[in-house]
C-alpha positions in Angstrom: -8.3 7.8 -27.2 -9.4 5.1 -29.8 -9.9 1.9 -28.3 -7.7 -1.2 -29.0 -8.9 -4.5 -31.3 -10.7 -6.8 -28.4 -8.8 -9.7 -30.5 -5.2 -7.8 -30.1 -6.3 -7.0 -26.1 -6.6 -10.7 -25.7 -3.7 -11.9 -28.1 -5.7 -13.9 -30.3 -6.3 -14.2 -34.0 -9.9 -13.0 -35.7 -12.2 -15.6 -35.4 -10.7 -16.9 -32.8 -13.4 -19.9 -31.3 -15.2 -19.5 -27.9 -12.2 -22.2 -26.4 -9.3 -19.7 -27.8 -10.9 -16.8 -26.6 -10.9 -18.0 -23.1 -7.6 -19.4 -22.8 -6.5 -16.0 -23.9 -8.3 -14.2 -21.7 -6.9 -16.4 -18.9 -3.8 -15.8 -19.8 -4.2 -11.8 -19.8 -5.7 -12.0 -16.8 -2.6 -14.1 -14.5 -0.5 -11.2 -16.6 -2.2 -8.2 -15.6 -4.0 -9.2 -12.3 -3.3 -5.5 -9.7 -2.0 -8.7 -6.9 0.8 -9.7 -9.5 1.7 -6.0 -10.8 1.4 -3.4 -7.5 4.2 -1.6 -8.9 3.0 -1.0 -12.1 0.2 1.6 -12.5 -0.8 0.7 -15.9 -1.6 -2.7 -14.9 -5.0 -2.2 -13.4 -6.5 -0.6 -17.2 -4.9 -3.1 -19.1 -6.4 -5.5 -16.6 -10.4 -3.7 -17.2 -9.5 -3.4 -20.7 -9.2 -7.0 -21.0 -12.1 -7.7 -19.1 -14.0 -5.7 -21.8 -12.8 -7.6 -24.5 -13.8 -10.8 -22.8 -17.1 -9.6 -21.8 -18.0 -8.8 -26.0 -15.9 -11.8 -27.5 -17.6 -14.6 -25.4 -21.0 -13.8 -25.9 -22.0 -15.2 -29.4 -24.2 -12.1 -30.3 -22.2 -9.5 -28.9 -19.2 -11.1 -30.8 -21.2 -11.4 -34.5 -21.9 -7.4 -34.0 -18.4 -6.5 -32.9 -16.9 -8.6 -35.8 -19.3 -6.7 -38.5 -19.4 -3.5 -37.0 -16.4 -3.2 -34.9 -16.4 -0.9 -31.6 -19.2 1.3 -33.2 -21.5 -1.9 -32.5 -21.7 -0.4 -28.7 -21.9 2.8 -29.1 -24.9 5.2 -29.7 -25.3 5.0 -33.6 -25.9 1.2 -33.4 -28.8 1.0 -30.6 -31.0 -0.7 -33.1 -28.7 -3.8 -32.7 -28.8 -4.4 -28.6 -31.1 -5.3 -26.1 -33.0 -2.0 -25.8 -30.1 -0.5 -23.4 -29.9 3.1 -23.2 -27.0 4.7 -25.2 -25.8 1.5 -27.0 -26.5 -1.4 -28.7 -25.2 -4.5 -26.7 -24.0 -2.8 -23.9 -19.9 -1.7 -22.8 -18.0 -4.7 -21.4 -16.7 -2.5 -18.3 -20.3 -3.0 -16.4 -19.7 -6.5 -16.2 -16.7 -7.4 -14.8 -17.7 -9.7 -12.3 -19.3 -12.1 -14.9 -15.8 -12.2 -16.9 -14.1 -12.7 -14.1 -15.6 -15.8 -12.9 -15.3 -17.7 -15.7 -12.0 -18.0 -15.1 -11.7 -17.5 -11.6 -11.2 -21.4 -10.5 -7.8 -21.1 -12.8 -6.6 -17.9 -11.1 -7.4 -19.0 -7.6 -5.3 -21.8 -8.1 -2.3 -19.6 -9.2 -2.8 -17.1 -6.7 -3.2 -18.9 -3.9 -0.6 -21.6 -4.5 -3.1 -24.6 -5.1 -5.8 -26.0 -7.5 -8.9 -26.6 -7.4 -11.3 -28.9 -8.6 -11.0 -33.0 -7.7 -9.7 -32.7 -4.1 -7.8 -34.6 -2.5 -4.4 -32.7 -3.3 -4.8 -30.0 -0.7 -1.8 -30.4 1.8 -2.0 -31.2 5.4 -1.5 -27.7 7.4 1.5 -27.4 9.1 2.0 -27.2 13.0 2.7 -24.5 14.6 6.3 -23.2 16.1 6.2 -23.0 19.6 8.2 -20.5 22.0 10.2 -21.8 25.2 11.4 -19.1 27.4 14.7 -20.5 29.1 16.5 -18.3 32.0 20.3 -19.2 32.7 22.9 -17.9 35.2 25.7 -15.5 33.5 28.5 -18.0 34.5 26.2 -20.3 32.3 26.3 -18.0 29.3 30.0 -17.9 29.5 31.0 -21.7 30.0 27.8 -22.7 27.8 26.1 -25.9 28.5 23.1 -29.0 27.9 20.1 -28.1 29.1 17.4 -30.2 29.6 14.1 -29.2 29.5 10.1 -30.5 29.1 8.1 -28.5 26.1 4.1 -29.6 26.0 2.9 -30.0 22.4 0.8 -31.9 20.0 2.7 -35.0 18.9 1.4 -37.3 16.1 -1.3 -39.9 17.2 0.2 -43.5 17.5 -3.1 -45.1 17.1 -3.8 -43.5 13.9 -0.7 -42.7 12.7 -1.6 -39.3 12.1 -4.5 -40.0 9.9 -7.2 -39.0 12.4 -9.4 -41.5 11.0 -10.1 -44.9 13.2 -7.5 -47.8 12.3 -5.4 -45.5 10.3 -8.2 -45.5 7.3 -7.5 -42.8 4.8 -9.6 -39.3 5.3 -12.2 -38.7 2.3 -12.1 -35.8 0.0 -14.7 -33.0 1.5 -17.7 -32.9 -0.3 -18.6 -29.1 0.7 -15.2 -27.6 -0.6 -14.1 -30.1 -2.8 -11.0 -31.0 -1.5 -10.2 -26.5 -1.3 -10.7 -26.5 2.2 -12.3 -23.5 1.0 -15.6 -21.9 0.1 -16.3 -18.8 -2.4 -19.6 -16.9 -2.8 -20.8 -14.2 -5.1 -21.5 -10.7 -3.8 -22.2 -8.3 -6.5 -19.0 -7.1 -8.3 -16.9 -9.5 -5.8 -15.9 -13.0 -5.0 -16.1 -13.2 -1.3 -13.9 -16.7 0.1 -14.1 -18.5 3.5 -13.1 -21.2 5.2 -14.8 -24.1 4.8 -17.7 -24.7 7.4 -17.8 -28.8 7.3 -13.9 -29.9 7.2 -12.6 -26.7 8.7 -10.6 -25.9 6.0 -8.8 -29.0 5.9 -10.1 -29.9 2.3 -10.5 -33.5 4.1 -13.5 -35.2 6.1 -12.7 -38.3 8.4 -16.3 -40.5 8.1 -14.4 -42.8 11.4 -12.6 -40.7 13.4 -9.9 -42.4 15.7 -11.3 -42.9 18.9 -7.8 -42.0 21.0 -7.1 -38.4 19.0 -11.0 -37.8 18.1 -9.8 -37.0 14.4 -7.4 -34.8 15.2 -4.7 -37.2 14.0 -2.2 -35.9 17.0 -2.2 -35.8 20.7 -0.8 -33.6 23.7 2.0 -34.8 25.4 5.2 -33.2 27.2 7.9 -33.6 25.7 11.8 -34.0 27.0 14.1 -32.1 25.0 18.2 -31.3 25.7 19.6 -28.6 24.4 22.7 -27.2 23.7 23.4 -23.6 24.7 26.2 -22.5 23.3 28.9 -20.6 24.9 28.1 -16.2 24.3 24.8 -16.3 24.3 22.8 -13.0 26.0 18.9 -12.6 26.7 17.2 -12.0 23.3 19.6 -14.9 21.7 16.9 -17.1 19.9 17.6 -21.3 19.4 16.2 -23.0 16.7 15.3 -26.9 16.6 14.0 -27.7 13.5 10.9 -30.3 13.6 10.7 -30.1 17.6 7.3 -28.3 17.4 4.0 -28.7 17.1 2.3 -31.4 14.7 0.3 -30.9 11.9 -2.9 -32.0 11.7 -3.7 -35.3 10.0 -0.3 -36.1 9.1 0.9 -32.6 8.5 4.7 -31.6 9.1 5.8 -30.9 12.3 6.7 -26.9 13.3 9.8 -25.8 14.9 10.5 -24.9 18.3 12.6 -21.8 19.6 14.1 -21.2 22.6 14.2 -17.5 23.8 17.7 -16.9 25.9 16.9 -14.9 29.3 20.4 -14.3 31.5 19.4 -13.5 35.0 21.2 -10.2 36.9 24.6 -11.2 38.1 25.3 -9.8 41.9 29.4 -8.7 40.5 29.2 -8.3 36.6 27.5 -6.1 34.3 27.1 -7.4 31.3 27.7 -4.8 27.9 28.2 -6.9 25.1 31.3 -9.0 25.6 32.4 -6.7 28.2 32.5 -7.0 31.8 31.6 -4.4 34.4 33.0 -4.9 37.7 32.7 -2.2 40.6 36.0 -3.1 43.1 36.1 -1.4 47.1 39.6 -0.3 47.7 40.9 1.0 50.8 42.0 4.3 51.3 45.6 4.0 51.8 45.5 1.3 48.6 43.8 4.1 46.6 46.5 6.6 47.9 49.8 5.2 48.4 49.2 2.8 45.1 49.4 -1.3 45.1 47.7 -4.3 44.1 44.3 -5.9 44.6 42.9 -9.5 43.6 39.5 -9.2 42.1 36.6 -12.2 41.2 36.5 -13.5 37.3 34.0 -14.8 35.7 35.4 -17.9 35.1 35.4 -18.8 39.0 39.1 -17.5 39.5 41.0 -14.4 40.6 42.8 -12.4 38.9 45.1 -9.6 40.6 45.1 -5.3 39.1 47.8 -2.7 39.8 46.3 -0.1 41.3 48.1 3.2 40.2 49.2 6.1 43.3 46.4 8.5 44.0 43.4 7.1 42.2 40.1 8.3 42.7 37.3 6.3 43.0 35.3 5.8 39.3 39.1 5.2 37.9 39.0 1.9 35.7 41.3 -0.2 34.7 40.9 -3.2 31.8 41.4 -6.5 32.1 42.3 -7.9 28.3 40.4 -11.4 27.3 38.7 -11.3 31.2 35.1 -10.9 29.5 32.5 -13.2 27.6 33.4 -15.4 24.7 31.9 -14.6 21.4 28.9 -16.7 20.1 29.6 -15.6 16.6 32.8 -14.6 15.5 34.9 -11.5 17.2 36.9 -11.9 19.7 36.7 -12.5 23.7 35.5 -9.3 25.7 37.3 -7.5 28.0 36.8 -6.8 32.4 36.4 -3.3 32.9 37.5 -3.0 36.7 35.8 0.0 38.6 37.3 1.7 42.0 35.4 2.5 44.4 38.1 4.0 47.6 36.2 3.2 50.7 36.1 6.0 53.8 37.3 4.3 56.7 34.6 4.1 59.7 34.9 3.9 63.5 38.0 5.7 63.8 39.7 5.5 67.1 41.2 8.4 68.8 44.6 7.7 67.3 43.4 7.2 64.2 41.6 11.0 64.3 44.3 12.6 65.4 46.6 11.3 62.6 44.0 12.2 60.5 43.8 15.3 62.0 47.4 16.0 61.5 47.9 14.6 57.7 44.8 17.7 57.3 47.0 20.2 58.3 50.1 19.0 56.6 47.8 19.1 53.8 47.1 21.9 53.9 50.6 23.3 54.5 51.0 22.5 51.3 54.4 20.6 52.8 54.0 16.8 51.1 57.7 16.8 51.2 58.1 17.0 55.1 59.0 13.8 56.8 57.0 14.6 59.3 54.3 14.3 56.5 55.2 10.4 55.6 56.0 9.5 59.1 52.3 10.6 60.2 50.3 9.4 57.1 52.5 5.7 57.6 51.2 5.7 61.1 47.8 5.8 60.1 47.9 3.6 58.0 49.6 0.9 60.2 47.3 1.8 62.9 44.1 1.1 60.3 45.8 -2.4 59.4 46.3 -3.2 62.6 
């Protein structure tokens, strides 16, 4: 396929100077860079072919040959005209990328990586870091909600410097390694390899004084008292932001956040499932048979009473409407799921086996009618009360 004009690859006129040239090379470059276009497969040729262009059009020789003879000035025909290279006159532009590239590098490091380079001094402060505070509560805690007090070491800004890190509050110098970068960016063969710089650990500033009470740092540990307000709903895994209660930045840096991680302890009565309530209930026997009604524990500290229905088994449940936990956001209030669980009387006394011993048989007589049948199973009963 016939290559394009180098002037039309870079978007410049013919004749374009050396200045024009490069500012349009620049500009291809942000355009077509494979960081900026990953889902665009044609970027990465337009990005070499540009390179090429570059690689010809700034050097003063190779540009003379290409304006007079075009592409055919770098390819076989025209060896006379390069440097001796094998199979061309000047040389194709795609060997050479690296040296393109860093001409213009500085410019594109500042766009890609957010900052500029050059005079230093503009780099900003790094910011603290968020900190984690694991907080366990009570489940009668989650439901009611409350203010919590707790005591969260951190880095807190340095009174005696204010910050600065730099001895009575004096303003830290530009770095003279990095140049204000905070980093540092070496050559390797085709690549540019960037690290952090060695002298102001990539701060991009150097304090010549530091402060005597923070070293330099410009912060200091300390524990700090906090209250917090848990609100009513929450459930282990529920996560509590406080904006600006973290760590500080070094030197004067903004302050992180701090998060506080919800962890509800087991309950010895409730399960909790969402805003349900799970409650398992004993019932006695002749409750469980003959029917009636049992109080059973809220969460809420009070008592709430359940109809239990003739002849339930025990697993039966029964619902309790608005009896669970309140929502934290939006919905509405859960629900108590009440459990049986019919308790087998123990310690019988000889009475109380015989009567058990006789409601058997009526049993299985199949004869639930017989009076005989009511009069025996109310005795046991009575005599189990009693």
């Amino acid at each position: 396929m016939a290559k394009r004009d180098y002037y039309e690859v870079l978007g410049v006129a013919k004749g374009a100077s050396a200045d024009e040239i490069k500012k349009g090379y620049r500009r291809k470059a942000k355009e077509l860079h494979p960081d900026r276009n990953g889902d665009n497969p044609h970027a990465e040729a337009k990005f070499k072919e540009a390179n090429e262009a570059y690689e010809i059009l700034k050097n003063a020789d190779k540009k003379a040959a290409y304006d007079r003879y075009g592409h055919a000035a770098f390819e076989g025909g025209m060896g006379g005209a390069g440097g001796g290279r094998p199979g061309g006159g000047f040389g194709g532009g795609q060997g050479d990328f690296s040296s393109a590239f860093s001409d213009v590098f500085d410019d594109l490091f500042g766009d890609f990586m957010g900052q500029r380079g050059g005079g230093g001094g503009g780099r900003r402060a790094a910011r603290g870091a968020d900190l984690r505070y694991n907080l366990r509560i009570t489940l009668e805690d989650a439901f009611s909600g409350l203010q919590k007090s707790i005591s969260v070491p951190t880095s807190v800004q340095c009174g005696s410097c204010d910050g600065s890190g730099a001895e009575g509050g004096a303003e830290p110098t530009t770095c003279p390694t990095c140049s204000g970068m905070g980093k540092v960016r070496a050559q390797q063969g085709f690549f540019t390899v960037e690290r952090t710089c060695p002298t102001c650990s990539g701060m991009g500033q150097i304090v010549k004084n530091p402060c005597k009470t923070c070293r330099g740092a410009g912060r200091v540990e300390k524990d700090r008292q906090l209250s917090v307000n848990i609100p009513a709903g929450v459930e282990t895994g529920t996560r509590i932001r406080l904006a600006g209660e973290g760590e500080a930045g070094m030197r004067g840096g903004p302050v992180g956040d701090l998060y506080i991680f919800i962890e509800v302890q087991e309950h010895e009565l409730f399960e909790r499932d969402g805003p349900n309530l799970f409650c398992r209930v004993p019932v006695s026997m002749s409750t469980a048979a003959l029917g009636g009604s049992i109080e059973v524990p809220t969460i809420d500290g009070g008592r709430g009473r359940v109809q239990v229905p003739a002849g339930s088994q025990s697993g039966r449940q029964m619902r309790l409407r608005g009896k669970g936990m309140p929502p934290l956001r939006g919905g509405g209030t859960g629900d108590m799921i009440i459990e049986l669980a019919v308790e087998t009387p123990v310690n019988l006394t000889s009475r109380q086996k015989d009567l058990l011993r006789e409601f058997e048989e009526l049993a299985e007589n199949n004869n639930p009618e017989s009076s005989n049948f009511f009069s025996s199973v109310k005795s046991f009963w009575d005599s189990m009360k009693g």
